[in-house]
C-alpha positions as MATLAB code, in Angstrom:
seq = 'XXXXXXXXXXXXXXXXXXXXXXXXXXXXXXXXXXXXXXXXXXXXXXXXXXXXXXXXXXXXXXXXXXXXXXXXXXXXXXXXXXXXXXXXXXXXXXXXXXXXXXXXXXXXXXXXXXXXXXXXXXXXXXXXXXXXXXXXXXXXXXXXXXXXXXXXXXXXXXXXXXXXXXXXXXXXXXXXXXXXXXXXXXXXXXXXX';
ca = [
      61.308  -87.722  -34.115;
      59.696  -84.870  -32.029;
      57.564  -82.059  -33.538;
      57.593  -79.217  -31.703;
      54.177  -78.486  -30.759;
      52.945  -74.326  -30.917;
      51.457  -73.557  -27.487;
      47.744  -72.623  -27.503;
      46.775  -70.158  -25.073;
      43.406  -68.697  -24.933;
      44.319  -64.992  -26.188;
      40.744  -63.789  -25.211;
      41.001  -64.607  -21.554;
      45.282  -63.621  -21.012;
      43.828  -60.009  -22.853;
      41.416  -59.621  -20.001;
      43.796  -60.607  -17.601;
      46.481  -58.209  -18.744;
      43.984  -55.451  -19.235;
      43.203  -56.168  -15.055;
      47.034  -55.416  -14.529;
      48.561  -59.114  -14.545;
      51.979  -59.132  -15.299;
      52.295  -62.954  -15.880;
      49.319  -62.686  -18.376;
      51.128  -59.128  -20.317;
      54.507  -61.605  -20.604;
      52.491  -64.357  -21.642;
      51.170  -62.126  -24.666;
      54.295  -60.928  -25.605;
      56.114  -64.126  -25.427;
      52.738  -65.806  -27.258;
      52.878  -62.885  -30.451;
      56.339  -61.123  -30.592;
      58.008  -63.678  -32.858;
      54.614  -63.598  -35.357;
      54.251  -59.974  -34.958;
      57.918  -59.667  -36.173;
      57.339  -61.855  -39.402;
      53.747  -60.223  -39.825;
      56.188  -56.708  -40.473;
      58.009  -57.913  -42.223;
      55.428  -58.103  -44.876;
      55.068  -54.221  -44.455;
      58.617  -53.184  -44.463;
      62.251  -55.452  -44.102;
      63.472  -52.483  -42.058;
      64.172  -55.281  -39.081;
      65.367  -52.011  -37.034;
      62.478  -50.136  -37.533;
      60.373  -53.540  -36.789;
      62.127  -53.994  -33.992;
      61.366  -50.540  -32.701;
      57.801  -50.386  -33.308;
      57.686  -53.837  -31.335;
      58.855  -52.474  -28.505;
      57.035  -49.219  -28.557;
      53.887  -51.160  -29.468;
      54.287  -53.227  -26.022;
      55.549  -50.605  -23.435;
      52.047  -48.510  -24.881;
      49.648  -51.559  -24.357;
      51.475  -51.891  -20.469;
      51.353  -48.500  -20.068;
      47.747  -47.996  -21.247;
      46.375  -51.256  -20.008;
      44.130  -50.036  -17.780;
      42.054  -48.138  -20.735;
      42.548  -50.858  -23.233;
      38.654  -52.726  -24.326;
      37.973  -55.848  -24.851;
      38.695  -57.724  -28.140;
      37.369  -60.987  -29.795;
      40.934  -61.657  -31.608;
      43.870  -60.448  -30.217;
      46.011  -61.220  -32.727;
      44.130  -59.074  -35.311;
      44.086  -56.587  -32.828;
      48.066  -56.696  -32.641;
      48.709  -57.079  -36.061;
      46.377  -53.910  -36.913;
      48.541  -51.915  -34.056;
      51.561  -52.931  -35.521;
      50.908  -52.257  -39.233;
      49.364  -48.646  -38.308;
      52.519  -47.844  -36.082;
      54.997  -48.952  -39.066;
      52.902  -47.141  -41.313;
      53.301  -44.028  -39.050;
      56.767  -44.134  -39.252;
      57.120  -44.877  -42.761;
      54.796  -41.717  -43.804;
      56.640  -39.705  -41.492;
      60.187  -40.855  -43.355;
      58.425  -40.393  -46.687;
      57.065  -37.125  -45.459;
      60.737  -35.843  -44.210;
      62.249  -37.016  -47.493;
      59.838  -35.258  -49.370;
      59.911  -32.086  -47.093;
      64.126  -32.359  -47.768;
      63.209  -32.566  -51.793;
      60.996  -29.440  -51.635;
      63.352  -27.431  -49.820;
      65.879  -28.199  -51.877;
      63.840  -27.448  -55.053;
      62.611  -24.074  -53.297;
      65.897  -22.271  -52.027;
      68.227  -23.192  -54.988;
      69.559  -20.634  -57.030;
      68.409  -21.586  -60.635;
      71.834  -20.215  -61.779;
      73.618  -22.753  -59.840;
      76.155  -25.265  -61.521;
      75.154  -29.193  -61.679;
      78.721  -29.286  -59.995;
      77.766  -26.938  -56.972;
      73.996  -28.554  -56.968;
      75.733  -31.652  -56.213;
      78.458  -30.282  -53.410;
      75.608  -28.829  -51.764;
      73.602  -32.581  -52.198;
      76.391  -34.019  -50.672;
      77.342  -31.537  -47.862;
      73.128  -32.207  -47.038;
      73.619  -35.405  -46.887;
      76.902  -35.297  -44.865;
      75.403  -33.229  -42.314;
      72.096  -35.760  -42.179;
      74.570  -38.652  -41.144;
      75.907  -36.612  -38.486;
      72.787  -35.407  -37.318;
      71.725  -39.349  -37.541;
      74.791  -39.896  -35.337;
      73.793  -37.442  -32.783;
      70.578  -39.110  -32.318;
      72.345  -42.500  -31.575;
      74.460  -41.216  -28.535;
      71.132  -40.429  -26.959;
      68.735  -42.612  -25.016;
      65.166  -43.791  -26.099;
      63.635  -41.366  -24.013;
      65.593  -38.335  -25.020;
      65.357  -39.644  -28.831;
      61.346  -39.365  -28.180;
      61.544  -35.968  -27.013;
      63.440  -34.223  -29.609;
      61.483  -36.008  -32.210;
      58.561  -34.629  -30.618;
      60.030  -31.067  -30.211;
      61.957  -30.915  -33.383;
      60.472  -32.997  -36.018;
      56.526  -32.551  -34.954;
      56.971  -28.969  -33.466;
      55.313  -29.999  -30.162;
      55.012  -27.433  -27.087;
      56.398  -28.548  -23.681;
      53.043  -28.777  -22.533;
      52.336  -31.257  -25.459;
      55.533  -33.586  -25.226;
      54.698  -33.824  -21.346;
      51.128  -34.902  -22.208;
      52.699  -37.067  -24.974;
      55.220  -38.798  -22.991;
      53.353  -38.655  -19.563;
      56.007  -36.732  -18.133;
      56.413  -33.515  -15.531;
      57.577  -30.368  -17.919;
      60.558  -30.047  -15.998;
      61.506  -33.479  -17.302;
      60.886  -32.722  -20.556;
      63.153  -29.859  -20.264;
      65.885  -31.827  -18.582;
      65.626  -34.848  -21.592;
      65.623  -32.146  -24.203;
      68.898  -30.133  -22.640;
      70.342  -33.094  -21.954;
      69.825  -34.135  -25.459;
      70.705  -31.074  -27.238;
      74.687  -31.261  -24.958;
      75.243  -34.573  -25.787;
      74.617  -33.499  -29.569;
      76.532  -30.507  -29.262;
      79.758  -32.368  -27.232;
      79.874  -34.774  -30.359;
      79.713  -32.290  -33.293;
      82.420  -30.066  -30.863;
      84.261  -32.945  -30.893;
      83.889  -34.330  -34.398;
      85.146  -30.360  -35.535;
      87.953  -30.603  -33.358;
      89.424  -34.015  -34.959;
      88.452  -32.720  -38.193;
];
């Protein structure tokens, strides 16, 4: 009977070569750590989505910033600190939203308002959260990013382009673009409705 065997690579010297720009070396890393990355999550969260997302992120930013990326004696803890402090990110920033919905709702309610209506207007919240959730899935990665960055951090043009290392005008065309889409689907949604 064969045991597979786990490859070995010498993560110290593939770094440096990535970090020089070698392609071969930056699939070699991702092939090498994906898979333990992935069950390294989900020890943090078992949002696989959300894991999967932050993998992905995690890798285009260490291509994209290669160049500017030091040295490191472990790779792997390098990685696996990356990782956790990007799903961490995210999972304050849901936290923080849910919290920010709470508040709001605590805030602008009329005190003389019935359980019964406190509930319809729950509801009709959370109605219009799944259809705002739905709006964001029609759009691409790209435009996702930059009405997050707009909408949900309250970035400036100027900011998003510096963000997502992008011309302004293109951060004007992904946020338009984004904002049509959304409105052709809720258009459409109150038309079948």
């Amino acid at each position: 009977m064969m045991m597979s065997k786990k490859v070995i690579i010498d993560e110290v010297r593939v770094w440096d070569r990535f970090r020089s720009g070698d392609q071969k070396a930056f699939t070699e890393l991702y092939q090498h750590f994906v898979q333990p990355l992935y069950s390294y999550s989900m020890g943090v969260t078992n949002d696989k989505e959300l894991i999967k997302d932050c993998l992905h992120d995690l890798f285009v930013e260490l291509w994209r910033n290669h160049a500017t990326i030091g040295p490191t004696t472990s790779v792997k803890y390098y990685l696996m600190a990356s990782i956790k402090r990007k799903l961490i990110r995210h999972l304050e920033a849901q936290l923080k939203n849910h919290a920010h919905h709470t508040n709001y709702m605590m805030d602008y309610m009329e005190p003389a308002y019935s359980q019964e209506s406190l509930l319809i207007q729950y509801e009709e919240e959370i109605r219009l959260n799944k259809k705002l959730a739905a709006c964001l899935n029609l759009l691409s990665k790209r435009q996702r990013e930059a009405i997050s960055l707009r909408f949900f951090e309250n970035m400036d043009t100027d900011q998003i382009s510096d963000s997502m290392k992008i011309n302004p005008q293109s951060v004007y065309n992904l946020i338009f673009g984004a904002l049509r889409i959304m409105k052709e689907k809720l258009v459409n949604e109150r038309m079948t409705a």
